[in-house]
Biotite code that builds the C-alpha atoms (Angstrom):
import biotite.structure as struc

atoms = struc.array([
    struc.Atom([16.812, -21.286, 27.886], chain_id="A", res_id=1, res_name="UNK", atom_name="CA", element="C"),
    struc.Atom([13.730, -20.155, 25.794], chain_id="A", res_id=2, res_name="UNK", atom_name="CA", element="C"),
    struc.Atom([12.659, -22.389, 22.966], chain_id="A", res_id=3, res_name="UNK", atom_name="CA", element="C"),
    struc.Atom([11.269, -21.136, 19.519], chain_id="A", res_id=4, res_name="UNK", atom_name="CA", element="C"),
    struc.Atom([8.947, -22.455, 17.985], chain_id="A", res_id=5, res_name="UNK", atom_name="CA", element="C"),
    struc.Atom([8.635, -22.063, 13.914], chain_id="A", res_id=6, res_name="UNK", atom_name="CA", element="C"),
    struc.Atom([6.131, -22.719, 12.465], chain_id="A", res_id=7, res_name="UNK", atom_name="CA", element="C"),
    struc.Atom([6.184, -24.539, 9.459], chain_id="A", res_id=8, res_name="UNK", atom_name="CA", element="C"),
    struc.Atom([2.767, -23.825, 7.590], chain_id="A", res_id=9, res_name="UNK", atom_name="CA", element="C"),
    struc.Atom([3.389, -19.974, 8.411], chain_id="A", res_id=10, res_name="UNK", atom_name="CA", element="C"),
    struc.Atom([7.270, -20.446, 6.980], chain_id="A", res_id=11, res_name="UNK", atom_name="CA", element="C"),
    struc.Atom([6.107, -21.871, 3.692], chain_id="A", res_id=12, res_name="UNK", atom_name="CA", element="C"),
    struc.Atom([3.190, -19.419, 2.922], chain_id="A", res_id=13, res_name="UNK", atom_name="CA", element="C"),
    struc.Atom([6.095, -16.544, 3.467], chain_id="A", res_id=14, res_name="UNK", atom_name="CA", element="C"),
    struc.Atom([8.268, -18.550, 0.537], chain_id="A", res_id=15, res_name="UNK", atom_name="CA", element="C"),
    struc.Atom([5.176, -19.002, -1.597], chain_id="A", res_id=16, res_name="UNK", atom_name="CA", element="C"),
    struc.Atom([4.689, -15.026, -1.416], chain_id="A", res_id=17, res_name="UNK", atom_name="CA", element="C"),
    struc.Atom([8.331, -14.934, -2.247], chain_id="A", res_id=18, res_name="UNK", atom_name="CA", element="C"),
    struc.Atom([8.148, -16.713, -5.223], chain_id="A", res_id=19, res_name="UNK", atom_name="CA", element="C"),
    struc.Atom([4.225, -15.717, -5.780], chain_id="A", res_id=20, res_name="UNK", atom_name="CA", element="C"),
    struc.Atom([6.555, -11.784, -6.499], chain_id="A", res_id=21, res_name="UNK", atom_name="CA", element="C"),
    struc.Atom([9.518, -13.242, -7.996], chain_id="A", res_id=22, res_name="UNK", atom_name="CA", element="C"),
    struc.Atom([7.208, -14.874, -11.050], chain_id="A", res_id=23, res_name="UNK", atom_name="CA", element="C"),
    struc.Atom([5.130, -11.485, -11.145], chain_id="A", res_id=24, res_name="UNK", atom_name="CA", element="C"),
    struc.Atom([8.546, -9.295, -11.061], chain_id="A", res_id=25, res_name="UNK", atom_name="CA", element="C"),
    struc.Atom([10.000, -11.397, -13.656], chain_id="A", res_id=26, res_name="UNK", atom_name="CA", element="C"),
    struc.Atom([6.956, -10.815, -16.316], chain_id="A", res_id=27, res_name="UNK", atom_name="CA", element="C"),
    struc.Atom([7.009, -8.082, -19.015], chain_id="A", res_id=28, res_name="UNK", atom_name="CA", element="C"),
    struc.Atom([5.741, -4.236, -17.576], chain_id="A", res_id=29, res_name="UNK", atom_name="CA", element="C"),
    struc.Atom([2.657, -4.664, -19.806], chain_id="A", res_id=30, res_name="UNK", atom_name="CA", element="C"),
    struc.Atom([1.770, -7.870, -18.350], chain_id="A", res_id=31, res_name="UNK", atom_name="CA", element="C"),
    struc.Atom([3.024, -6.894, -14.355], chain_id="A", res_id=32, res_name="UNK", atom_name="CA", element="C"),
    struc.Atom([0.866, -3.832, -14.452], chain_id="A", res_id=33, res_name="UNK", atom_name="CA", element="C"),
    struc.Atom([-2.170, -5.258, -15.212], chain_id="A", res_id=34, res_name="UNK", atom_name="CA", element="C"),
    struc.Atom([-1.821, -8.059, -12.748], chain_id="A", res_id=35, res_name="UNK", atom_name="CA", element="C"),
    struc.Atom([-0.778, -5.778, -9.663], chain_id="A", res_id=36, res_name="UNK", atom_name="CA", element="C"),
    struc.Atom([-3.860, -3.802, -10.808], chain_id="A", res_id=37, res_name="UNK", atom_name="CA", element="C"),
    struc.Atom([-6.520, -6.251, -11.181], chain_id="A", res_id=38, res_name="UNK", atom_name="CA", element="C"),
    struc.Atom([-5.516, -9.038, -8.279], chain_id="A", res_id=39, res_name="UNK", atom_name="CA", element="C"),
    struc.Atom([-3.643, -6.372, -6.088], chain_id="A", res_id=40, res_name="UNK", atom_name="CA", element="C"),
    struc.Atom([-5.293, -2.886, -6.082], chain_id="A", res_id=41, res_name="UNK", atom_name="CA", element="C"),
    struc.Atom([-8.802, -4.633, -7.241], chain_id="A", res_id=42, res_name="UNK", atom_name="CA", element="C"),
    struc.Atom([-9.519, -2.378, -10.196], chain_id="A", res_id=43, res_name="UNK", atom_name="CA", element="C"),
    struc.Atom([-12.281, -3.664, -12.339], chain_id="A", res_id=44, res_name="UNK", atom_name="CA", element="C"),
    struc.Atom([-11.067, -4.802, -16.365], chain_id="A", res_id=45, res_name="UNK", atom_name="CA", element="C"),
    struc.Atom([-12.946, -1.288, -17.688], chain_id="A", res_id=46, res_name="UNK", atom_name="CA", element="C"),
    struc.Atom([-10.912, 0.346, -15.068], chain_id="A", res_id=47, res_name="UNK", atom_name="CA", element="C"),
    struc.Atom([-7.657, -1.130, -16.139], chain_id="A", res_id=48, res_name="UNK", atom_name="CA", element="C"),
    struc.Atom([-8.270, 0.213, -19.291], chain_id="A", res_id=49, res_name="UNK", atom_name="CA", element="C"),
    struc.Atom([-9.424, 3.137, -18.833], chain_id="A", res_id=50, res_name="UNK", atom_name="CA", element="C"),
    struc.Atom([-6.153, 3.600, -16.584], chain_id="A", res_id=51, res_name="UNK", atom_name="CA", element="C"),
    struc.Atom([-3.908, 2.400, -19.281], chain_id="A", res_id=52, res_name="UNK", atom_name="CA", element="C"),
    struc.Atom([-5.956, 3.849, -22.142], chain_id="A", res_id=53, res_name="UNK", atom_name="CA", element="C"),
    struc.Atom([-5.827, 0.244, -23.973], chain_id="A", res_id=54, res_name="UNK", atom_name="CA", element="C"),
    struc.Atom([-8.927, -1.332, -25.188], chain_id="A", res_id=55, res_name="UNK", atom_name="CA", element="C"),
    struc.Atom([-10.557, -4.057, -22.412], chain_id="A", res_id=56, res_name="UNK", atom_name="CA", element="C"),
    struc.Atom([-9.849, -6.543, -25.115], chain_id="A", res_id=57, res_name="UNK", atom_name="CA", element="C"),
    struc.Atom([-6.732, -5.509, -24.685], chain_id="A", res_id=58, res_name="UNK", atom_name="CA", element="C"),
    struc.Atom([-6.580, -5.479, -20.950], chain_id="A", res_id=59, res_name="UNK", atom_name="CA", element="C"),
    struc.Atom([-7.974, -9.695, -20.803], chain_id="A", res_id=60, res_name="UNK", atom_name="CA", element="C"),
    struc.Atom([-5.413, -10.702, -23.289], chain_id="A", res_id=61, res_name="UNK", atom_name="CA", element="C"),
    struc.Atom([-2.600, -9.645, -20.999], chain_id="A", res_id=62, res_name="UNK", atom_name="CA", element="C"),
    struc.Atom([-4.689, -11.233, -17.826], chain_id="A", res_id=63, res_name="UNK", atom_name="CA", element="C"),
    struc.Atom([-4.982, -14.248, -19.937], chain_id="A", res_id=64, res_name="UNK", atom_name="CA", element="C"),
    struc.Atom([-1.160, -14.054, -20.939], chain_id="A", res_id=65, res_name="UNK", atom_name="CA", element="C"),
    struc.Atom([-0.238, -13.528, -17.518], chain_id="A", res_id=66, res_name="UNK", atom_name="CA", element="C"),
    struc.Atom([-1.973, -16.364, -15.825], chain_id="A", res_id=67, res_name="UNK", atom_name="CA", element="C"),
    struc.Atom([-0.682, -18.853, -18.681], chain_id="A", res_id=68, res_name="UNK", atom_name="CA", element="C"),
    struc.Atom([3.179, -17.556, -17.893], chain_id="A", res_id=69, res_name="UNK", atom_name="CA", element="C"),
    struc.Atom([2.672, -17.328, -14.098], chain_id="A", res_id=70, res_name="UNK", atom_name="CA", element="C"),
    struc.Atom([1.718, -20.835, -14.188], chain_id="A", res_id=71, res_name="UNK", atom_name="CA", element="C"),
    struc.Atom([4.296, -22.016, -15.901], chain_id="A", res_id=72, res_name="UNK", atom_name="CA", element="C"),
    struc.Atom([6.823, -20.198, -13.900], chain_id="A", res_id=73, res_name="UNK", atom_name="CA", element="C"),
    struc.Atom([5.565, -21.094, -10.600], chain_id="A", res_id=74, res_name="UNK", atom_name="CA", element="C"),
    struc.Atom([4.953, -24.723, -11.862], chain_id="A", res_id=75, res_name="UNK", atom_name="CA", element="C"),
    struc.Atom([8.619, -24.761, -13.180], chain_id="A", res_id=76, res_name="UNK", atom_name="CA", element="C"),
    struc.Atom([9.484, -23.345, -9.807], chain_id="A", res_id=77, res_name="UNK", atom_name="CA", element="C"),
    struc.Atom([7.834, -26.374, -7.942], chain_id="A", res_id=78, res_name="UNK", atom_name="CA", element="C"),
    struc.Atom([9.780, -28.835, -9.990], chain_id="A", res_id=79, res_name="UNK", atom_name="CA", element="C"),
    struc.Atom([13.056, -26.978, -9.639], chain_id="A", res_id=80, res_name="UNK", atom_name="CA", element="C"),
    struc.Atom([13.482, -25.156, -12.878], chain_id="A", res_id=81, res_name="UNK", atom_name="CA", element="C"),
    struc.Atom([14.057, -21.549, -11.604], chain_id="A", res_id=82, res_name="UNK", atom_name="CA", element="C"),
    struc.Atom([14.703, -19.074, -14.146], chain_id="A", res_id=83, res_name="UNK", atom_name="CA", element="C"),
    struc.Atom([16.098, -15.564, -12.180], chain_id="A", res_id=84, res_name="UNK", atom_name="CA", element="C"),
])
């Protein structure tokens, strides 16, 4: 009989992807797009706005905004807190 072998590290970095997209999904559209644009499709802040047509002030508010919520999601995740 063949034995499989899981492994562990790999099986946890697929969850934290999981939930790394389940905090992102849950955010507002104004802050998603900016994150899947700047972390994801590597556009520069002066690209993100020009995309959007928002001011770059603009543009690193929502970043900012984004990070703080993410954290606190994905924190709240770790300790069992999961809001779907």
């Amino acid at each position: 009989m063949d034995q499989i072998v899981v492994d562990k590290k790999s099986n946890d970095m697929e969850t934290d992807k999981i939930d790394l997209w389940k905090a992102i999904n849950s955010l507002e559209d104004e802050l998603r797009i900016v994150v899947v644009l700047y972390y994801f499709e590597d556009h520069t802040i002066k690209e993100i706005a020009e995309i959007l047509r928002k001011p770059e002030g603009t543009v690193k508010s929502r970043l900012h905004t984004s990070r703080a919520r993410l954290a606190k999601i994905i924190d709240d995740g770790k300790r069992g807190v999961w809001n779907e």
